[in-house]
C-alpha positions as CSV (number, residue, x, y, z in Angstrom):
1,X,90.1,128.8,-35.0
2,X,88.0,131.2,-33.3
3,X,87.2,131.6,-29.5
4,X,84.1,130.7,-29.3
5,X,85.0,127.4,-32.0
6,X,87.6,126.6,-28.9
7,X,85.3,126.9,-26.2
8,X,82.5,124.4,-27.6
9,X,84.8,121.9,-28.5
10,X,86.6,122.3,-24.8
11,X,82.9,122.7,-23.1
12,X,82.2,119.3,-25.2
13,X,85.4,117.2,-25.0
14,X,84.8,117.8,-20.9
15,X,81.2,116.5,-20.7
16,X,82.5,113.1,-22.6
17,X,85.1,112.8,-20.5
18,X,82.7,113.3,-17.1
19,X,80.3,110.6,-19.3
20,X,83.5,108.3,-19.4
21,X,84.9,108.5,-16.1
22,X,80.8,107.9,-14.8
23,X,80.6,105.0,-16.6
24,X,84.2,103.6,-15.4
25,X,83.4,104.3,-11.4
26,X,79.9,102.4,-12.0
27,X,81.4,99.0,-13.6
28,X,84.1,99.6,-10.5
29,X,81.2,99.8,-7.7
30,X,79.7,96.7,-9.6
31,X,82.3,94.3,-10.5
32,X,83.0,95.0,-6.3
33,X,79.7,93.7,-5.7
34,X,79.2,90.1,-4.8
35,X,75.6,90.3,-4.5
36,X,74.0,93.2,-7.0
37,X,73.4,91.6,-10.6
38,X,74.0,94.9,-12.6
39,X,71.3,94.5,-15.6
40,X,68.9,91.8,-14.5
41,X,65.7,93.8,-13.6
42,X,64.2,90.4,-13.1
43,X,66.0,90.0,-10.0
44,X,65.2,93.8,-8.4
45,X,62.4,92.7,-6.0
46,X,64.8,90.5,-4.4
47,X,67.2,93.6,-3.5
48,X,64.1,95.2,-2.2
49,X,63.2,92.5,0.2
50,X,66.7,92.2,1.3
51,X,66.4,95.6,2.3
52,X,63.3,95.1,4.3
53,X,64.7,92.3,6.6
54,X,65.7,93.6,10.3
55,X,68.9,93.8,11.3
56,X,70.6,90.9,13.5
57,X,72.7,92.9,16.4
58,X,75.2,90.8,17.7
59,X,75.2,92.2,21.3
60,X,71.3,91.5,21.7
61,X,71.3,88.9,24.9
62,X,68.9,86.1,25.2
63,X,66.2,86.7,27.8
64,X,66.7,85.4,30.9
65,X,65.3,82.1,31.9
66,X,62.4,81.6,34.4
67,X,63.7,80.3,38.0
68,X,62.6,76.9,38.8
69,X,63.2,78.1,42.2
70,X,61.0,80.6,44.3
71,X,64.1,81.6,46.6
72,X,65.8,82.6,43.1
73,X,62.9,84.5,41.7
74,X,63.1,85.9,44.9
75,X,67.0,86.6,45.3
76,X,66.6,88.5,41.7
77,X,63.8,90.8,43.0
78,X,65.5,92.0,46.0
79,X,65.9,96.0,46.3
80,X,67.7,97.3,49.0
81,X,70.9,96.1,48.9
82,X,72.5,98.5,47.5
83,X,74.9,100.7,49.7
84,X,74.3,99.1,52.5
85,X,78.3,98.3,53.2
86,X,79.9,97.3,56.5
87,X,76.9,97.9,59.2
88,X,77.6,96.2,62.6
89,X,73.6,96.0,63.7
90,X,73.4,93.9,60.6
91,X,76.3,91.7,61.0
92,X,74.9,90.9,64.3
93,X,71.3,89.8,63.3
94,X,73.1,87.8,60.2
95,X,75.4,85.6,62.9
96,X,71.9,84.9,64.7
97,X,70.5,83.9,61.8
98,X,73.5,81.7,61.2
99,X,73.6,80.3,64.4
100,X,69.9,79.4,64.2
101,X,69.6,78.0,60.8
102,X,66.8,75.3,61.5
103,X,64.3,79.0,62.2
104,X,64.8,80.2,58.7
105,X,64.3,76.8,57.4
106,X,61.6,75.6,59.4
107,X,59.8,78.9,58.8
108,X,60.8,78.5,55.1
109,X,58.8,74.9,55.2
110,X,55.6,76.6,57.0
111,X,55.8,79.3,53.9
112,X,56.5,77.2,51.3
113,X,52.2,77.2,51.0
114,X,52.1,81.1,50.7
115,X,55.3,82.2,49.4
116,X,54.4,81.9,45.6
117,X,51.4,83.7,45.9
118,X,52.9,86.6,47.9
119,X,55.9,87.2,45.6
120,X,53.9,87.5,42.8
121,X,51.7,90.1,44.7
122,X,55.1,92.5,45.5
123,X,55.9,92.2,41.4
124,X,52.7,93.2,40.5
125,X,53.4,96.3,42.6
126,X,57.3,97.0,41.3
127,X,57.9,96.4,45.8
128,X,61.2,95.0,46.8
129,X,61.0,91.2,47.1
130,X,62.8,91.3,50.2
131,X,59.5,92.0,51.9
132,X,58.3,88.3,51.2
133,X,61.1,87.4,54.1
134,X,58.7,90.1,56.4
135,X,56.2,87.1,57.5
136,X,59.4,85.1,58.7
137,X,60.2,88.4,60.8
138,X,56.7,89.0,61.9
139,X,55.6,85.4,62.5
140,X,57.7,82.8,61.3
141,X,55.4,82.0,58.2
142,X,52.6,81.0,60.8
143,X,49.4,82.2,60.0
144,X,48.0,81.2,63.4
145,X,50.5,83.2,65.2
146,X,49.3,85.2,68.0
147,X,51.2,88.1,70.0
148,X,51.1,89.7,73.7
149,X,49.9,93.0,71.7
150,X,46.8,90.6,70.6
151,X,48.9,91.0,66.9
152,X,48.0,87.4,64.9
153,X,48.9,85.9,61.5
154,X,51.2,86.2,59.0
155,X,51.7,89.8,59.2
156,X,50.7,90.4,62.4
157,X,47.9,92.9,62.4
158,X,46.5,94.4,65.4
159,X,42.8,94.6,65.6
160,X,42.4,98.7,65.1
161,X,44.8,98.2,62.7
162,X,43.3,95.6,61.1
163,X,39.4,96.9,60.7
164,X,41.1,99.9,59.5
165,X,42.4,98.1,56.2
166,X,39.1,96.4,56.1
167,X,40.3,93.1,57.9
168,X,36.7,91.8,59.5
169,X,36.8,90.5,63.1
170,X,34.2,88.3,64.1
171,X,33.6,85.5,66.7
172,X,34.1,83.2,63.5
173,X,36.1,85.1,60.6
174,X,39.2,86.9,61.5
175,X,40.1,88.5,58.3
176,X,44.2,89.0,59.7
177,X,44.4,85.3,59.3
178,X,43.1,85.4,56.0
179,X,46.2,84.6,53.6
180,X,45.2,86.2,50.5
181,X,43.4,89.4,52.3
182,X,46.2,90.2,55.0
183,X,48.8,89.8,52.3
184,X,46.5,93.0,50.2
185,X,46.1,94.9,53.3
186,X,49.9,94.3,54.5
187,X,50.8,95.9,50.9
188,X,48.4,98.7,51.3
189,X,50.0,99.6,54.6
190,X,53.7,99.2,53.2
191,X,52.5,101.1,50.3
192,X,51.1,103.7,52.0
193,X,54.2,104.3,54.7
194,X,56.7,103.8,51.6
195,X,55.1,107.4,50.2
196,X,54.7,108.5,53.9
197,X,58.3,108.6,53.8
198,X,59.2,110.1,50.7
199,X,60.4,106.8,49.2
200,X,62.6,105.7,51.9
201,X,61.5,102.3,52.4
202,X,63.3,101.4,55.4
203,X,61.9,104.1,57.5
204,X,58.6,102.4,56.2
205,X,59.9,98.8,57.6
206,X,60.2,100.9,60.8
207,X,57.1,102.4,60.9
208,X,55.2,99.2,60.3
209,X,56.5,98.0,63.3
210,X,56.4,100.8,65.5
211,X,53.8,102.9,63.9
212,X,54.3,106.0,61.5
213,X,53.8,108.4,64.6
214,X,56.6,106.9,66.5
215,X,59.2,107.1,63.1
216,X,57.6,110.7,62.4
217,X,58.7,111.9,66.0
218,X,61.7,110.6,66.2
219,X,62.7,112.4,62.4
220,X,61.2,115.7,63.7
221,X,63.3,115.4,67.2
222,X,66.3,115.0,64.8
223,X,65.7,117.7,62.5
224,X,65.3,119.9,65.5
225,X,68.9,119.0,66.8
226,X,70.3,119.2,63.3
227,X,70.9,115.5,62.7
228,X,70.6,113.2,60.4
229,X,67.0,111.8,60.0
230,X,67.8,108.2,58.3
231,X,66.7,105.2,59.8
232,X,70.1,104.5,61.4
233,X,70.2,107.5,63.1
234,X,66.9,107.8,64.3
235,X,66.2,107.6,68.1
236,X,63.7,104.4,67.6
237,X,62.3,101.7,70.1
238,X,64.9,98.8,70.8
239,X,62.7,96.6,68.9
240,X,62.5,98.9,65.9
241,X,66.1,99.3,66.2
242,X,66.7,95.5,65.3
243,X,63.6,95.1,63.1
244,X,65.1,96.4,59.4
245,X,68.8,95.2,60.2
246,X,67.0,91.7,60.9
247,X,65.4,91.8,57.5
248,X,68.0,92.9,55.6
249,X,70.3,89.9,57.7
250,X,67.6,87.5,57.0
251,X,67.8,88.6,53.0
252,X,71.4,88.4,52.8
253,X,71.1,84.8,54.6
254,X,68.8,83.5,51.7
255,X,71.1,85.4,49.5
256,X,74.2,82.7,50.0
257,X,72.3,80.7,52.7
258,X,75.0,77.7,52.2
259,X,78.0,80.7,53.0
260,X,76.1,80.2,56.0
261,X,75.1,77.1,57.0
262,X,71.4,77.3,56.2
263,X,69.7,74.5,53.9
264,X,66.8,76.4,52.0
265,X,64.8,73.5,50.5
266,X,63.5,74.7,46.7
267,X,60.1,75.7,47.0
268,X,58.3,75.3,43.1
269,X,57.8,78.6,41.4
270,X,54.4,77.8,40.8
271,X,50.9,78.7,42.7
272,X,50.7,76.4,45.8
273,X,47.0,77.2,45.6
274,X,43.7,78.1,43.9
275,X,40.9,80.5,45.0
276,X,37.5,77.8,44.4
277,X,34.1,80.1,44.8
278,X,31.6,79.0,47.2
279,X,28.0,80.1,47.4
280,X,26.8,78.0,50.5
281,X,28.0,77.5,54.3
282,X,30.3,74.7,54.4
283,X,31.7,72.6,57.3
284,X,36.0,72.8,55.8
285,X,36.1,69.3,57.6
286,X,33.3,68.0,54.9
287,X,35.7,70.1,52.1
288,X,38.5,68.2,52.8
289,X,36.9,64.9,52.4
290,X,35.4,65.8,49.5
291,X,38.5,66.8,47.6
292,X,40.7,64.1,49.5
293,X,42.5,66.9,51.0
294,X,44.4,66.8,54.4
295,X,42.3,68.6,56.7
296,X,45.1,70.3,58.9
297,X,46.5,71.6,55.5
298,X,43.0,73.2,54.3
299,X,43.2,75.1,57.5
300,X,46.5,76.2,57.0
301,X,45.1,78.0,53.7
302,X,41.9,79.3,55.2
303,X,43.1,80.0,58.8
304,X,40.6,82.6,59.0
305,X,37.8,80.7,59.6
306,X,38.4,80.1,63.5
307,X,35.7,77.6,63.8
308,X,36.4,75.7,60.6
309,X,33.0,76.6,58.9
310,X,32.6,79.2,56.2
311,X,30.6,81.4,58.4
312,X,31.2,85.9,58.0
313,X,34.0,85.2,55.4
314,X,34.5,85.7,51.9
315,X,32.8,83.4,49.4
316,X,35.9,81.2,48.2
317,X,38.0,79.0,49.6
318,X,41.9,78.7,49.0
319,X,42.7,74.8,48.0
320,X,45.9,73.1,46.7
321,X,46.1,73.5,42.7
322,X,46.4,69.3,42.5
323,X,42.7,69.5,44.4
324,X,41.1,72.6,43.3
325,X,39.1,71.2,39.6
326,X,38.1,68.0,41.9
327,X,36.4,70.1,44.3
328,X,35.0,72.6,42.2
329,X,33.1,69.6,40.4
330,X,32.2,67.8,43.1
331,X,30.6,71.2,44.6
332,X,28.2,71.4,41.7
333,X,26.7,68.0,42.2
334,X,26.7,67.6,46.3
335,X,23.7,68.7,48.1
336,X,23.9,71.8,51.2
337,X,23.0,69.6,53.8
338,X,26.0,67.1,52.5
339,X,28.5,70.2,53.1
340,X,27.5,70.6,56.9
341,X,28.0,68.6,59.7
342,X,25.7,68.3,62.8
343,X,28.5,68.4,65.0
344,X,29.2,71.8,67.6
345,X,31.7,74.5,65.8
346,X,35.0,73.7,67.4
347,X,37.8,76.7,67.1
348,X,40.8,75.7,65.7
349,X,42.7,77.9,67.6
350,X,43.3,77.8,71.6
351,X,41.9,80.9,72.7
352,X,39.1,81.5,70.5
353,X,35.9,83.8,71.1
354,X,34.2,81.0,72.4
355,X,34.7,77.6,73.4
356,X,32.1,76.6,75.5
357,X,30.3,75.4,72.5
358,X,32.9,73.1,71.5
359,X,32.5,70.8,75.0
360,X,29.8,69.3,74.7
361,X,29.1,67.3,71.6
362,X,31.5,66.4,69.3
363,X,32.4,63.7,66.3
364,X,34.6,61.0,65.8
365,X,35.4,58.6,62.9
366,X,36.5,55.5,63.6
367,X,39.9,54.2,62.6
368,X,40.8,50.5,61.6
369,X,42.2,48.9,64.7
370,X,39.9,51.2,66.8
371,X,37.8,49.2,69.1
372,X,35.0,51.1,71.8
373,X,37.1,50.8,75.0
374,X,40.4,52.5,73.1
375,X,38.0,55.2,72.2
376,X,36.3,55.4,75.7
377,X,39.8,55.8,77.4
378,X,41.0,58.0,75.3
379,X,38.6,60.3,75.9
380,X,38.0,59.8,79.6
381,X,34.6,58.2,78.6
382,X,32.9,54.9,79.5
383,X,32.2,52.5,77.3
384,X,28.3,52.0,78.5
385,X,28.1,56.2,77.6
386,X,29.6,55.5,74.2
387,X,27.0,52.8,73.7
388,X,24.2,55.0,74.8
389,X,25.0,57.9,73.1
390,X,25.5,56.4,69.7
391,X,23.1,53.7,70.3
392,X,25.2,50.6,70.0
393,X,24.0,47.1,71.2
394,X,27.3,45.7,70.9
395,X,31.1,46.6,71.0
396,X,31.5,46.0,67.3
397,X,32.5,49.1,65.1
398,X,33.4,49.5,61.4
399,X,36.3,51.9,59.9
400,X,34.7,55.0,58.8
401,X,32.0,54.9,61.0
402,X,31.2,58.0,63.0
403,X,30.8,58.2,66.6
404,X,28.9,61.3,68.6
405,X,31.0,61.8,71.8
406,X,30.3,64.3,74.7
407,X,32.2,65.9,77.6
408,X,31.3,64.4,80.9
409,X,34.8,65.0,82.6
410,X,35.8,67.3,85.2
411,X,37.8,70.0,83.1
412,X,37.3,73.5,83.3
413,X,34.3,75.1,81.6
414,X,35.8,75.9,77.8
415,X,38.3,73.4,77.6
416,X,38.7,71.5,74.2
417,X,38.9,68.2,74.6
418,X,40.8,67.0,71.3
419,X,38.5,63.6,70.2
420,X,41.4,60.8,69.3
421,X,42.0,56.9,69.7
422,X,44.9,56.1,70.9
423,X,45.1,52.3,70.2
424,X,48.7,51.1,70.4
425,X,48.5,48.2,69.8
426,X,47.6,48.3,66.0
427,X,49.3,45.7,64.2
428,X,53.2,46.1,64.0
429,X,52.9,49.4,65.2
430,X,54.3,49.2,68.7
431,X,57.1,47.5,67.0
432,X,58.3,50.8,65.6
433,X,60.9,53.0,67.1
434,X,59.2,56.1,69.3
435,X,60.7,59.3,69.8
436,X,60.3,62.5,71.3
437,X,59.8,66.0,69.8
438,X,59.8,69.2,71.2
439,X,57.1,72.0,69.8
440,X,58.8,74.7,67.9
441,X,56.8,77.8,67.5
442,X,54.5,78.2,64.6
443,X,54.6,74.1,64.7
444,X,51.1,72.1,63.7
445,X,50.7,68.9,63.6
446,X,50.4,69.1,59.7
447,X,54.4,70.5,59.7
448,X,55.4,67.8,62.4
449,X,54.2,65.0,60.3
450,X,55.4,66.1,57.0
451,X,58.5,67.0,58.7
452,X,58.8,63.7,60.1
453,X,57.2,61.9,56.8
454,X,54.6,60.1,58.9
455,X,50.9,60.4,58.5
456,X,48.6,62.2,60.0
457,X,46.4,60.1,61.7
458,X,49.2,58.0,63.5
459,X,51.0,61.2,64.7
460,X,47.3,61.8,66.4
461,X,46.9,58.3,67.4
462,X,50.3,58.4,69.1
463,X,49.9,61.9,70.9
464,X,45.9,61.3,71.9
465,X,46.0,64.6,74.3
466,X,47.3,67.2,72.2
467,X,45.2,69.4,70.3
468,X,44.9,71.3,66.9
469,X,47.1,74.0,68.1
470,X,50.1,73.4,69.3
471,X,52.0,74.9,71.9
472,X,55.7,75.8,72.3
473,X,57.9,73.4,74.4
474,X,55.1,70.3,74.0
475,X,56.5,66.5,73.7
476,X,55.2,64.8,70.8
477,X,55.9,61.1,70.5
478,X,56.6,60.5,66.3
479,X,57.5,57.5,64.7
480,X,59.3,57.5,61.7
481,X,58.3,54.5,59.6
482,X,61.4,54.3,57.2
């Protein structure tokens, strides 16, 4: 047999036996597969979606649920933490804070209105959470707090300050006691000093409380000497020297606040309030009415408005969520004139612009068990100048009805004279156990009765000479019904 007969029958034997050992290793692969039908073409579109479908990765976790809690939402958000270690300045702040645990949960109590609102403002701007603990630092969560630097409300502005982050100061709109609007300008200005200082956000805790010249001194003094120019080796203010390890105390605290000793009652993470637009002048004691709202809670949400009337403020009002569609109907149908009351403007506030004003005519609305000579003593009035003034013919009154009452007593020029009956003799009432109370500060009456679970209008009737505001180290009588 020739060569080339060899090499064609070679060449050919080789390609059936590649044909042969193909076929073999393809009924292998298939009679391996569980899944693949080998012939069907009926069933291809079915290998195709398979294909399609995304994969399912076993180590994908479940997203995290939403805290019930605005402490934990809080707790989660916190940023500066981190490397802190062993620090003696804060160890010392965090034993106060131990020590004293009703101040973090009494000014946990005041917050519990504003807290929501102001976390959610610091997520919207990526800032650590741990700032929402800076209006216990700076006031104690009281919006009507007021300093010896002439500093007031929750954070505390100062009036220069203040106008310079567009925070209007008039005789009847203080825009620093505005919740929502301090809360935007104290961001700005935290903002602002965070870039200041290259990122370093406790030299911008510093400098908010001893001012950005003050921090930016004390870093060039350092870099002259060849030190370090952190905060905790910066030659700073004894103040500002206790101010950021008091924070970060205070954040640890409501970190593990039962580690020590501190009972943080949950505070709902939901909005405590609504904004409700106004386009009118409105008298907030007529508002609260209105909506059935308490009236010293209203003015713990619009503070601002130092002679409780919508006068040089924004055009909203801020008003518990539960109250805020009931208003906003009962706006749309209510007259102006219904909205205003004849009565003087009297400041909320000791030490407003202006009281003079306020002494000289004022309302009152009668309570059940109220009769004209309780009233007249009460107020230092007679009975005869009740009569005249309101233009009664007898001594009968009806709950509800509102009495005009003016100052005729010997007290200094200015002076508010708080308009309360004090009858104590209301049925079964002086059979109740009394007690005494001492003012904390950043205490209203609103916090004192909730605190004590009493209502309002007894804890007046029972304390007839104190005011609106409240002053540290004042005796309150309450009662505690249950």
């Amino acid at each position: 047999m020739s060569s080339s007969i060899r090499k064609a029958i070679n060449s050919d034997a080789l390609t059936r036996l590649a044909q042969a050992i193909a076929v073999a290793v393809s009924a292998t692969l298939a009679g391996c597969s569980s899944h693949v039908p080998q012939t069907d073409a009926a069933h291809t579109p079915n290998i195709a979606a398979r294909a399609k479908q995304k994969p399912i990765w076993l180590s994908e976790k479940p997203s995290p649920q939403i805290p019930q809690d605005v402490w934990e939402r809080m707790r989660q958000g916190f940023q500066l933490q981190d490397g802190l270690g062993v620090n003696p300045r804060i160890e010392q702040q965090r034993l106060w804070f131990a020590s004293n645990p009703s101040f973090l949960e009494n000014a946990g109590e005041r917050g519990s209105l504003y807290i929501h609102y102001i976390v959610e403002r610091l997520e919207e701007r990526n800032m650590p959470l741990e700032l929402a603990l800076l209006p216990v630092i700076e006031s104690a969560y009281n919006p009507m707090a007021y300093s010896r630097a002439d500093a007031v409300g929750l954070w505390q502005f100062i009036p220069s300050t203040g106008r310079y982050f567009n925070l209007r100061q008039t005789r009847f709109y203080d825009g620093r006691r505005d919740i929502t609007a301090s809360t935007t300008a104290a961001m700005d200005y935290l903002t602002r000093l965070h870039d200041m200082f290259n990122g370093d956000w406790l030299l911008a805790l510093a400098a908010y409380n001893a001012g950005e010249g003050t921090v930016s001194r004390a870093i060039e003094r350092n870099e002259r000497l060849g030190l370090p120019t952190d905060y905790w080796n910066l030659p700073l203010p004894a103040e500002t020297q206790a101010y950021v390890p008091k924070l970060l105390a205070l954040s640890q605290v409501v970190l593990a606040p039962e580690a020590y000793g501190v009972n943080l009652n949950p505070i709902a993470n939901e909005p405590y309030f609504k904004v409700v637009e106004i386009n009118q002048r409105m008298d907030l004691s007529k508002v609260a009415a209105v909506a059935n709202i308490d009236e010293d809670e209203l003015f713990q949400l619009n503070p601002a408005f130092k002679q409780r009337t919508t006068i040089d403020g924004p055009q909203h009002l801020l008003v518990p969520t539960s109250k805020a569609q009931l208003l906003t109907t009962s706006l749309q149908t209510m007259r102006p004139e219904e909205l205003i009351s004849k009565k003087s403007l009297k400041p909320v506030f000791d030490g407003a612009d202006d009281t003079r004003v306020a002494s000289v005519k004022r309302n009152y609305r009668v309570k059940r068990g109220d009769s004209l000579g309780s009233i007249a003593k009460a107020n230092d009035v007679d009975v005869k100048d009740l009569q005249r003034w309101n233009k009664l013919s007898g001594k009968n009154l009806k709950p509800g009805q509102t009495l005009v009452m003016q100052d005729t007593s010997k007290r200094s020029a200015g002076r508010i004279n708080t308009v309360v009956a004090a009858n104590a003799k209301t049925k079964g009432e002086s059979k109740k156990p009394q007690s005494q109370y001492k003012v904390q500060q950043g205490d209203s009456l609103y916090i004192v009765a909730k605190r004590f679970n009493v209502e309002m209008q007894h804890l007046k009737r029972w304390n007839p000479r104190v005011g609106q505001a409240l002053k540290p180290g004042q005796m309150l009588t309450v009662s505690n019904p249950h």
